[in-house]
C-alpha positions as CSV (number, residue, x, y, z in Angstrom):
1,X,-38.9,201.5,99.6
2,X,-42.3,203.3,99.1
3,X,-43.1,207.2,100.0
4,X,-45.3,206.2,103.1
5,X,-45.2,203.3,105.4
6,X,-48.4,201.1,105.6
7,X,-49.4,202.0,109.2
8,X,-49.1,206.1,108.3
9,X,-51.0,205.7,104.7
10,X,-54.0,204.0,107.0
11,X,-54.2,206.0,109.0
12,X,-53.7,208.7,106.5
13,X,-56.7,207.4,104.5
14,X,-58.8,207.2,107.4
15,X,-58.5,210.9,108.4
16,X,-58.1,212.2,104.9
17,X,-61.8,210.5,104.1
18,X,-63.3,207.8,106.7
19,X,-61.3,204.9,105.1
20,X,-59.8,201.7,105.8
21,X,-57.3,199.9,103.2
22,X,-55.8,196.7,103.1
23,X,-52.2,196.2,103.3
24,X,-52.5,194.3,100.6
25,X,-53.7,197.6,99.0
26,X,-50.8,199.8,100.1
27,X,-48.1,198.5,97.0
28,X,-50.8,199.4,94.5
29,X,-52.0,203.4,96.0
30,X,-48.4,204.2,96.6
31,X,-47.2,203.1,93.2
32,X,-49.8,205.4,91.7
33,X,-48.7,208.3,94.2
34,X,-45.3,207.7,93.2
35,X,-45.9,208.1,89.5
36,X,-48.1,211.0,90.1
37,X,-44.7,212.3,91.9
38,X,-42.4,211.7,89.2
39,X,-44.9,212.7,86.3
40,X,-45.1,216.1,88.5
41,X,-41.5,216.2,88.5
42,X,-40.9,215.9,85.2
43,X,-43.8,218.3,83.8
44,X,-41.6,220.6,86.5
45,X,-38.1,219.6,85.1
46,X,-39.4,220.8,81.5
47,X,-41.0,224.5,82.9
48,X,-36.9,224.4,84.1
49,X,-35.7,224.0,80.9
50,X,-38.1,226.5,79.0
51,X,-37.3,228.8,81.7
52,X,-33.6,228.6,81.1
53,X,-32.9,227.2,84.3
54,X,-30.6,224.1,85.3
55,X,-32.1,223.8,88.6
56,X,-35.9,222.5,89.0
57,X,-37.5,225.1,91.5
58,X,-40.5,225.1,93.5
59,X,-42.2,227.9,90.9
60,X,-41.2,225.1,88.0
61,X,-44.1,222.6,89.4
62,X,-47.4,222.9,88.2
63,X,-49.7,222.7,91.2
64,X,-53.2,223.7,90.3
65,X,-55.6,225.0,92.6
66,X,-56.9,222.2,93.6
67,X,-53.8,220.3,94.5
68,X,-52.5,223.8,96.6
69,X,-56.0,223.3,98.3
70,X,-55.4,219.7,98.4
71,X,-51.5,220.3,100.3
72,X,-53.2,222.7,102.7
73,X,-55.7,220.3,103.7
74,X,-53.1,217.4,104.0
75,X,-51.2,219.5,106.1
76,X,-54.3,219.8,108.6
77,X,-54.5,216.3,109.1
78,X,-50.9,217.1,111.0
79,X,-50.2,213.7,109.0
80,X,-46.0,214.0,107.9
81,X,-44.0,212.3,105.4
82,X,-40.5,211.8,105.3
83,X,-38.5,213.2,103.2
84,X,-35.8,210.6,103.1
85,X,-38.4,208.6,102.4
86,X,-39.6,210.3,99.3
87,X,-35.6,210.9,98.2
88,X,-34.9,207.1,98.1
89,X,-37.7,206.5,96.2
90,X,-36.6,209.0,93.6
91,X,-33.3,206.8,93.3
92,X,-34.8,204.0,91.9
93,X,-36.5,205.9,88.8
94,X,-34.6,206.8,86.0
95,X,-33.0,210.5,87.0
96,X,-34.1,213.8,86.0
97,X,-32.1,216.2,83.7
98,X,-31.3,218.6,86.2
99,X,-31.3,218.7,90.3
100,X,-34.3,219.8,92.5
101,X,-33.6,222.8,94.4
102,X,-33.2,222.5,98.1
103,X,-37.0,225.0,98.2
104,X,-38.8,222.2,96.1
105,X,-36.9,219.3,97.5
106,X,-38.5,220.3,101.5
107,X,-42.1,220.6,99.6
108,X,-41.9,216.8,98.3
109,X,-43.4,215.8,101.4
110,X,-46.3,218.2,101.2
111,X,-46.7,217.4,97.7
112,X,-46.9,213.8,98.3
113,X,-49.1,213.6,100.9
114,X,-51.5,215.9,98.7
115,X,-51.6,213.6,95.8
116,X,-52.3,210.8,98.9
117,X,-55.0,212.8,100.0
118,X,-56.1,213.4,96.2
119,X,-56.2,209.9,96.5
120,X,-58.5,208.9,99.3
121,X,-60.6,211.8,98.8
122,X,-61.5,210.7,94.5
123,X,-61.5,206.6,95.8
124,X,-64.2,208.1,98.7
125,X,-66.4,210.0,95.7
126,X,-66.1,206.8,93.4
127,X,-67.0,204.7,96.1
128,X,-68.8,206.6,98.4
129,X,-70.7,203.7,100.6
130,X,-68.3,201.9,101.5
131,X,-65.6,202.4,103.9
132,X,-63.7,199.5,103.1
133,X,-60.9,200.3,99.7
134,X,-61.2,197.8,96.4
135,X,-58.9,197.2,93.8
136,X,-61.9,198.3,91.8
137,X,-61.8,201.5,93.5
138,X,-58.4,202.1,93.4
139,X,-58.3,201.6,89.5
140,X,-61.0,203.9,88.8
141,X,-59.4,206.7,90.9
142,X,-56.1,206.4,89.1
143,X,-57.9,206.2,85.6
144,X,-59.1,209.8,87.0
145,X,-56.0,211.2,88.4
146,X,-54.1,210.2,85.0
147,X,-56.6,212.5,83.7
148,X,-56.5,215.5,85.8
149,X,-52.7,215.0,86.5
């Protein structure tokens, strides 16, 4: 079960930055917003640990600047993401040390739909004149978020 549904991460895209994706494009942005996830959680579960703490909390993930500006503009677009959604998915990965507190577990949606936003917004810079997604695209704006995230 992915984080988003194919009709929401559309629409999603085209609000967040004028642009239309394939469905056969959907798999291959929400498995790279899904790592993004987990990699976010796990930088989080070791500030935790180095913090003495056997809960993750909110404070424990590190959201630059630009991602905080990134979940304020997500949340904007009035676009919502289930949580449940976002929970099942974290079933299917290989668990984290300790347990997400109930503070960071109601952000995951915000979080999620940031690094979707992220997303569209770096595919729309790569790939600026055309409105239509590529896998070309795609690959070259998850080359850059494994970079910057």
């Amino acid at each position: 079960m992915a984080v988003i549904g194919v009709t929401k991460l559309e629409a999603l895209f085209r609000d967040a930055a004028s642009l239309d994706i394939k469905k056969g494009h959907a798999k291959e942005i929400t498995d790279i917003v899904e790592a993004k996830l987990l990699d976010l959680l796990i930088a989080a579960e070791r500030n935790a640990n180095m913090n003495g703490r056997d809960v993750i909390m909110e404070s424990d993930l590190p959201v630059t600047k630009g991602l905080q500006e990134s979940i304020i503009q997500f949340k904007k677009l009035e676009s919502e993401l289930e949580l449940k959604d976002i929970l099942d998915y974290l079933t299917t990965v290989p668990p984290l040390k300790y347990p997400l507190s109930a503070d960071l577990e109601a952000k995951l949606p915000e979080v999620t739909g940031a690094l979707l936003y992220v997303l569209a917004k770096i595919i729309k810079i790569v790939d600026g004149n055309d409105r239509a997604v590529d896998h070309d695209s795609i690959n070259k704006a998850k080359e850059i978020m494994d970079l910057t995230l």
